[in-house]
C-alpha positions in Angstrom: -14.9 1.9 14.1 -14.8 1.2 17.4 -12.0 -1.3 19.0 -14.6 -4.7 19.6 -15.6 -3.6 15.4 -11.5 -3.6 14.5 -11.1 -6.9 16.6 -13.8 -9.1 14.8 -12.5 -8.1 11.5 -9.8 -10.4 9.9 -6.1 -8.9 10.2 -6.7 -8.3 6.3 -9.8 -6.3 5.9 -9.3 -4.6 9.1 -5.6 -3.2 7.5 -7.9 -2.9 3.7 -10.2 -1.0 5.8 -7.6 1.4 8.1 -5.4 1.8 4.5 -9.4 3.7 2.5 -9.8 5.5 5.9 -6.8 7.2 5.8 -6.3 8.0 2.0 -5.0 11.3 2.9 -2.4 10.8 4.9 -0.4 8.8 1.6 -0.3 11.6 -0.7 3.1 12.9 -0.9 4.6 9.9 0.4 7.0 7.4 -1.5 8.4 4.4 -0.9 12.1 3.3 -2.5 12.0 0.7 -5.5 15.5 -0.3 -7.2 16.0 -1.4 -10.5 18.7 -2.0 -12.3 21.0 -0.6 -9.5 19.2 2.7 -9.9 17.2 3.9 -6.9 13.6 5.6 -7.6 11.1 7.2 -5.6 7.4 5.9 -6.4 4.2 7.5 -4.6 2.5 5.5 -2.3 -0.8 6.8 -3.5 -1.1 6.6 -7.0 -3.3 8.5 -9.1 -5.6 9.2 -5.9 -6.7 5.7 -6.1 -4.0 2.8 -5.4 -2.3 2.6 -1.9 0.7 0.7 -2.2 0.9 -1.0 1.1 3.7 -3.8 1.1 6.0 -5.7 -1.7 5.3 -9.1 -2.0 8.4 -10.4 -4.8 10.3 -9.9 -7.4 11.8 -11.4 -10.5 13.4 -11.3 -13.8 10.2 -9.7 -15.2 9.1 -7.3 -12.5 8.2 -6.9 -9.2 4.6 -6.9 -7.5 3.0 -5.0 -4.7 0.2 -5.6 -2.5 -2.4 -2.6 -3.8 -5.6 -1.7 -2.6 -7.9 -0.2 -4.8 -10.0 2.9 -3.6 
């Protein structure tokens, strides 16, 4: 993709499509979640298909996580 391609995209897809394109580079990467007052370490690529990219809220019942699905 070329730099006039990346520009006409939307900020979204252009970041959906950067994020499939570079697959590789998340395995063995984590990010930090904390629950409870416990700290844990949760890939960023999960099961070779969902790149976590950013957190988008939490709550009493959980938290949630922009995901792109490979």
């Amino acid at each position: 993709m070329n730099d006039e391609e990346f520009n006409e995209q939307s900020s979204d897809e252009g970041k959906k499509i950067f994020l499939l394109r570079n697959k590789e580079a998340f395995k063995g990467t984590f990010f930090e979640y904390e629950f409870d007052g416990i700290s844990y370490k949760l890939p960023k690529l999960l099961n070779d298909r969902y790149i976590f990219s950013n957190k988008i809220g939490s709550g009493s019942f959980g938290t949630v996580y922009e995901v792109y699905d490979t």
